[in-house]
Backbone as a ProteinNet text record, in pm:
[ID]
protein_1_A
[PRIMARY]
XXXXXXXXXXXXXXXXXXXXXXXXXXXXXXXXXXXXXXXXXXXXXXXXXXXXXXXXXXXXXXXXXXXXXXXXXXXXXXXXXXXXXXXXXXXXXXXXXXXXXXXXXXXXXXXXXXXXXX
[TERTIARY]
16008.1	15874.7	15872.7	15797.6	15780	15714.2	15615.6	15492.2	15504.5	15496.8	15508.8	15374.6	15295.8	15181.2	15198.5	15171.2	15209.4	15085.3	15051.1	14942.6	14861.6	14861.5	14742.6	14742	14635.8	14641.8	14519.1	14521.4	14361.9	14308.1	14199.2	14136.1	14004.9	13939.4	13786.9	13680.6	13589	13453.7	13443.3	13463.6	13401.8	13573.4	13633.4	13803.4	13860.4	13955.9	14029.2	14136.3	14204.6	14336.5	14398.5	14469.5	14518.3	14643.8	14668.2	14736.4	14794.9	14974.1	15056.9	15114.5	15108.3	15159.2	15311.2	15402.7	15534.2	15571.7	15642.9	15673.3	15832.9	15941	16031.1	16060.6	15901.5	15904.8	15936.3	15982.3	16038.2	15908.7	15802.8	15688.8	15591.6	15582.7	15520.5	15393.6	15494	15427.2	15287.3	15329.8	15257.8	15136.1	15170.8	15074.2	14935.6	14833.3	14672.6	14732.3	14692.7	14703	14551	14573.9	14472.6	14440.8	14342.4	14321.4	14247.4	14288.8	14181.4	14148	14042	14078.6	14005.1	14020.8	14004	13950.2	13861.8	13835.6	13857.2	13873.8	13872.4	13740	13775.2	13619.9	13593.1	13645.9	13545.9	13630.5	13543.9	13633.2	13713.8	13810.8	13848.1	13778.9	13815.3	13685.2	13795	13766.2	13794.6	13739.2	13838.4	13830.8	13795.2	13925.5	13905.6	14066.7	14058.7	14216.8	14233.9	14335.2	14375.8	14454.8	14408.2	14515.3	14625.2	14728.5	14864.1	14814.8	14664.2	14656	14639.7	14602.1	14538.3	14379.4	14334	14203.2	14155.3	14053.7	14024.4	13903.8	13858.4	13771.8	13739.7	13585.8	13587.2	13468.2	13455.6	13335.3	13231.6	13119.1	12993.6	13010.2	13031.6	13021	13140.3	13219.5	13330.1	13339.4	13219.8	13220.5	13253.1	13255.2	13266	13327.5	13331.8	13447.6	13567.7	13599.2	13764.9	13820.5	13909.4	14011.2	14133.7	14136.7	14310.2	14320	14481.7	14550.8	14729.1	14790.9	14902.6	15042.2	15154.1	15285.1	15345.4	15343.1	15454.3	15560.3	15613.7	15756.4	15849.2	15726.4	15754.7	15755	15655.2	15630.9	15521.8	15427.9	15359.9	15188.3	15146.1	14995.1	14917	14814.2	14751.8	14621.8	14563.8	14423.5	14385.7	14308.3	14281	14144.6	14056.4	13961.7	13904	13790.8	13743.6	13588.3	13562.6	13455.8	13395	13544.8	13525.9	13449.7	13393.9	13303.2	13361.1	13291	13373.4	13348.1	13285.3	13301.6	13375.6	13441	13590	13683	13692.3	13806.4	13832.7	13981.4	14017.7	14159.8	14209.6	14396.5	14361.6	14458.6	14442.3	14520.5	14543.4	14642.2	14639.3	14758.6	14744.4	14829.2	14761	14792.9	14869.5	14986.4	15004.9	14977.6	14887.6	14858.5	14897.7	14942.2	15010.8	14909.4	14874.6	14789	14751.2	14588	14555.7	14521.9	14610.5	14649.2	14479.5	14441.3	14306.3	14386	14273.9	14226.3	14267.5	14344.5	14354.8	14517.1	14537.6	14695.7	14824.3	14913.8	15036.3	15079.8	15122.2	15235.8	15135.2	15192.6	15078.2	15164.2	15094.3	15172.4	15151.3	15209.7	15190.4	15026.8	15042.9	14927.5	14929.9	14869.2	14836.8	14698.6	14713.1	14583.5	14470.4	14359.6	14313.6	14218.5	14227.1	14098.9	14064.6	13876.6	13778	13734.4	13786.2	13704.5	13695.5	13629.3	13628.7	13676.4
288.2	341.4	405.7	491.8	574.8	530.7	439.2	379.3	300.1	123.3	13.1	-50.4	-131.2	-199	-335.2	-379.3	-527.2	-613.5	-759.1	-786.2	-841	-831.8	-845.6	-1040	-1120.9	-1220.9	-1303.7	-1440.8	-1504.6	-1480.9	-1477.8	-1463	-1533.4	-1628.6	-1707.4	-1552.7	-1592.2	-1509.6	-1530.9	-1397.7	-1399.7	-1376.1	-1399.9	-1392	-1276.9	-1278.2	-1092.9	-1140.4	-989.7	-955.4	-849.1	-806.8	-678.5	-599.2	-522.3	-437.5	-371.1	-332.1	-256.2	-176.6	-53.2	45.5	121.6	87.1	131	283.4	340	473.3	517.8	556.8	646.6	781	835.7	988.9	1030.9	1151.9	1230.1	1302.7	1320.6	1407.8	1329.8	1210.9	1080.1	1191.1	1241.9	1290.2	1395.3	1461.2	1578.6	1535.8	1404.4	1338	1279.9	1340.5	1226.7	1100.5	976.6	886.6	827.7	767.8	706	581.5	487.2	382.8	383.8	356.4	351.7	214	174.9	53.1	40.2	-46.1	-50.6	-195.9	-229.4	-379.1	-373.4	-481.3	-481.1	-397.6	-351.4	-271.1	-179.7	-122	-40.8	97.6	200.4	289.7	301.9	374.1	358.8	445.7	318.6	386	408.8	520	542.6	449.4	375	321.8	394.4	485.1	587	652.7	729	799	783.5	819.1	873.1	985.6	1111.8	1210.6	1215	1346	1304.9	1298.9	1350.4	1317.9	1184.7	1089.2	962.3	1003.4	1081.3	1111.1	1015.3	911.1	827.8	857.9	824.7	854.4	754.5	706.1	587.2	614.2	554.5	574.6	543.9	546.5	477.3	393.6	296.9	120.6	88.3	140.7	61.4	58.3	157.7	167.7	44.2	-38.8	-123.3	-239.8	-297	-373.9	-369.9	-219.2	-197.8	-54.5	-94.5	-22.9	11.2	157.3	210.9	298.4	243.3	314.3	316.1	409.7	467.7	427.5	369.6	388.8	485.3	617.6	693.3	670.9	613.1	562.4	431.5	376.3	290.3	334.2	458.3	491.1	427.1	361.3	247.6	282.2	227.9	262.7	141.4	89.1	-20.8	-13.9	-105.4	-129.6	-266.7	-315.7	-466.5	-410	-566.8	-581.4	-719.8	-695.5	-824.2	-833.7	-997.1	-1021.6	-1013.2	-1052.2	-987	-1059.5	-985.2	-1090.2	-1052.6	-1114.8	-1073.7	-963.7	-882.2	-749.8	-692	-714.2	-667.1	-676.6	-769	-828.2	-704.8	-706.4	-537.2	-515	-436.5	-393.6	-252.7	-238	-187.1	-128	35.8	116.9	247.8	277.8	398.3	501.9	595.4	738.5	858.5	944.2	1014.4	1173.5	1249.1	1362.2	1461.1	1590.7	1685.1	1791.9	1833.2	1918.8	1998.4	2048.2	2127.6	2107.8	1931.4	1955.1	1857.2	1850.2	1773.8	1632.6	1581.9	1469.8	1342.2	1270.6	1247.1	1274.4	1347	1428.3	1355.1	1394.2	1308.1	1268.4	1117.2	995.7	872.1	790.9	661.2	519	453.3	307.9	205.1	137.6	50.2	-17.1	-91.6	-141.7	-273.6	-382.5	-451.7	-570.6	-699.1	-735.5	-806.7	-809.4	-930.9	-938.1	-1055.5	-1163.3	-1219.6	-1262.3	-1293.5	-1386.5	-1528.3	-1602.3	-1762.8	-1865	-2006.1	-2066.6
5672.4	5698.4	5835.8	5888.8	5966.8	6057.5	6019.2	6055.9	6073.6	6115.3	6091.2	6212.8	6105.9	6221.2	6191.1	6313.5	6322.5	6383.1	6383	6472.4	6376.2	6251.1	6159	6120.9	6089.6	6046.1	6061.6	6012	6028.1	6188.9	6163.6	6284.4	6269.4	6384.3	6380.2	6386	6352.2	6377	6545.7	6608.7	6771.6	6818.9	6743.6	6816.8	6854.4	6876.8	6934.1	6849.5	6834.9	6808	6862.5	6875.2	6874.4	6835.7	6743.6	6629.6	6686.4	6666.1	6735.1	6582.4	6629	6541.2	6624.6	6596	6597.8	6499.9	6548.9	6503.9	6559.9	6457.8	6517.4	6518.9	6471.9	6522.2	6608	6580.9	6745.7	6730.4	6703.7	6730	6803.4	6775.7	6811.4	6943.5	7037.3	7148.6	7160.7	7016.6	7007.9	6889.6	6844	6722	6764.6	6728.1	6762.2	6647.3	6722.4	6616.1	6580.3	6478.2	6394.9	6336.4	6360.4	6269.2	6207.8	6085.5	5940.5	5899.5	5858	5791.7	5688.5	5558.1	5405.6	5369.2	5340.3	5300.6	5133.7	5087.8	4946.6	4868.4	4815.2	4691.7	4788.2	4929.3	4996.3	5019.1	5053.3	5092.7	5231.8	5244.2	5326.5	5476.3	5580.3	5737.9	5860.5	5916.5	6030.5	6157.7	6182	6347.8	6426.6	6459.9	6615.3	6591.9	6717.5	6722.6	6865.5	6907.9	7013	7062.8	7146	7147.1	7179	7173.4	7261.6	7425.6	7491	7598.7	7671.2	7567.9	7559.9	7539.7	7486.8	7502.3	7311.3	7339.9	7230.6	7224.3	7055.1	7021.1	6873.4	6930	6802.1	6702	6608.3	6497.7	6603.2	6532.8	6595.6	6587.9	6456.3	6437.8	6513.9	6555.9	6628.1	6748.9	6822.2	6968.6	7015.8	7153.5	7231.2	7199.4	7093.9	7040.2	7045.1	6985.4	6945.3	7058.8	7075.3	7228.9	7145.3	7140.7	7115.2	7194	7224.8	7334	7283.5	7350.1	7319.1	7442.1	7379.9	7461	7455.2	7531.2	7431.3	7476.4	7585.2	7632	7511	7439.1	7335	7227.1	7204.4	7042.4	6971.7	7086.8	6958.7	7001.5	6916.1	6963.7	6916.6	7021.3	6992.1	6926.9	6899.6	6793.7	6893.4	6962.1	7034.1	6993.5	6933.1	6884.7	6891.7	6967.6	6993.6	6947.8	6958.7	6900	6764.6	6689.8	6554.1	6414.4	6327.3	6264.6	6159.7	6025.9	5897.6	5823.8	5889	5820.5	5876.1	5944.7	5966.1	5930.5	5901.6	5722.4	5629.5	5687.8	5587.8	5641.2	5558.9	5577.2	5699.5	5801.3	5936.7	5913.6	5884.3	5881.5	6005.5	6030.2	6158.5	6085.8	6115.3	6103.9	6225.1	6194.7	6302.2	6212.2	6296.7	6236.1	6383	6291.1	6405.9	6443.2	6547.3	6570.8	6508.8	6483.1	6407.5	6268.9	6213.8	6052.3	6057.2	5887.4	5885.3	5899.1	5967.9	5922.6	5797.9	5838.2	5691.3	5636.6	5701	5662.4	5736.7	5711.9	5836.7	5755.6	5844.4	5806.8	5807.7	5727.8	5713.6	5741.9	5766.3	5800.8	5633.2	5603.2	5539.7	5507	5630.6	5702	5711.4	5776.6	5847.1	5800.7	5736.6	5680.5	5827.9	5842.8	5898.2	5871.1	5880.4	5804.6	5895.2	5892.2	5971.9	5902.6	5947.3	5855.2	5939.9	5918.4	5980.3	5916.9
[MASK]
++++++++++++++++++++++++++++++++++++++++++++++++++++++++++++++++++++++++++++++++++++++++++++++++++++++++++++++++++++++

């Protein structure tokens, strides 16, 4: 896989985690990345991205909670999410899309489960 995210697992209501997305693209640099995430029965939602400048950008519902940020000396890009309740309970996938292309397009990770639960 191209993609690989790691980080995912039970988590209490109010807890943090935070999600590492690994990549051995050589474009990695020039890629906005992306987190999506999917709960069972739902469609799938945009987290946020981050540019190749580090310039991030999150949904509305995800403002102030959830923080992604980028290694590019590592290749990896993070998801840290705190204060989490159970509607957050959902598979955490990251996206690398190349400039210009939509939304949606790229390379995809597997993904990543976590669960919000007591």
């Amino acid at each position: 896989a191209q993609l690989v995210e790691s980080g995912g697992g039970l988590v209490q209501p109010g807890g943090s985690v935070r999600l590492s997305c690994s990549t051995s693209l050589t474009i990695f640099s020039i890629c906005t990345m992306t987190w999506y995430r999917q709960g069972t029965g739902k469609q799938r939602e945009l987290v946020g991205s981050v540019s190749p400048e580090g310039i991030t950008d999150y949904a509305d519902s995800m403002k102030g909670r959830f923080t992604i940020s980028r290694d590019s000396g590592k290749k990896t890009v993070a998801l840290e999410m705190n204060n989490l309740k159970l509607a957050d309970t959902a598979t955490y996938c990251c996206n690398a899309r190349l400039p210009y292309a939509e939304r949606g397009t790229g390379f995809w990770g597997q993904g990543t489960q976590v669960t919000v639960s007591s």
